[in-house]
C-alpha positions in Angstrom: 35.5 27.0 -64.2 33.5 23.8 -65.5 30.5 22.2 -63.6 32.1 19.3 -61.9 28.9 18.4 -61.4 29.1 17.7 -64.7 31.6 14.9 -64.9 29.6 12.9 -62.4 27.9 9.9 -63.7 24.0 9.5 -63.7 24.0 7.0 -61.0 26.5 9.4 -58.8 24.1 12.5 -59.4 20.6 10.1 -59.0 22.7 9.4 -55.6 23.2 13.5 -54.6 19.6 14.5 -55.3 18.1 11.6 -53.8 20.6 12.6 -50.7 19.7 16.3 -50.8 16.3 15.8 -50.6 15.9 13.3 -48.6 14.4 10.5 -50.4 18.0 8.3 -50.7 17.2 5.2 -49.4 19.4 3.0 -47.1 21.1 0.6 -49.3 21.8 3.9 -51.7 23.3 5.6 -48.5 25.8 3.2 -47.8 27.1 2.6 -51.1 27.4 6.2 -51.6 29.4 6.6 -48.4 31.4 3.4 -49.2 31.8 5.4 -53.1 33.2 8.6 -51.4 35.4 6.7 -49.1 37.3 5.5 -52.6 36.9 7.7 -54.7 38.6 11.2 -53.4 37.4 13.3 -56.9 33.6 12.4 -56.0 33.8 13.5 -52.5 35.1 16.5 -53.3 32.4 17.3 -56.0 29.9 16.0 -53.4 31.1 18.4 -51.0 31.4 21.3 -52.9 27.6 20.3 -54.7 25.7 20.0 -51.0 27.5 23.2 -49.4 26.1 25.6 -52.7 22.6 23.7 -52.4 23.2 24.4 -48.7 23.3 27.7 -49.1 21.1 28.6 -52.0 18.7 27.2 -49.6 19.5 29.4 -46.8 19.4 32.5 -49.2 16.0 31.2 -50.4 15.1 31.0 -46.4 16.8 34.3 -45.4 16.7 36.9 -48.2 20.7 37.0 -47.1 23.6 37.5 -50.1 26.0 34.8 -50.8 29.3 34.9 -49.5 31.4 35.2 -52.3 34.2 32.3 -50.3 
């Protein structure tokens, strides 16, 4: 399966890291929510991108396995 990730543009993925780690500023926060409110194919990717950071972070944190869903 390709990296959707991937197919995002710079300013999309500058938008997800800042988000992820906290350092997205306000302004940045709205437009990226106003950016996944119209466009479905980011907010999917966005989704999917968080919930594996998510839980690599967990794993990091707990020692745990990965689901495989």
């Amino acid at each position: 399966m390709k990296n959707s990730f991937s197919n995002l543009s710079t300013h999309e993925k500058e938008w997800l890291d800042q988000y992820r780690n906290g350092t997205i500023g306000t302004a940045d926060c709205e437009a990226m929510q106003n950016h996944m409110a119209e466009h479905s194919s980011f907010r999917k990717i966005a989704r999917q991108y968080l919930a594996r950071d998510d839980s690599l972070s967990h794993l990091g944190e707990t020692g745990e396995e990965l689901s495989s869903s």
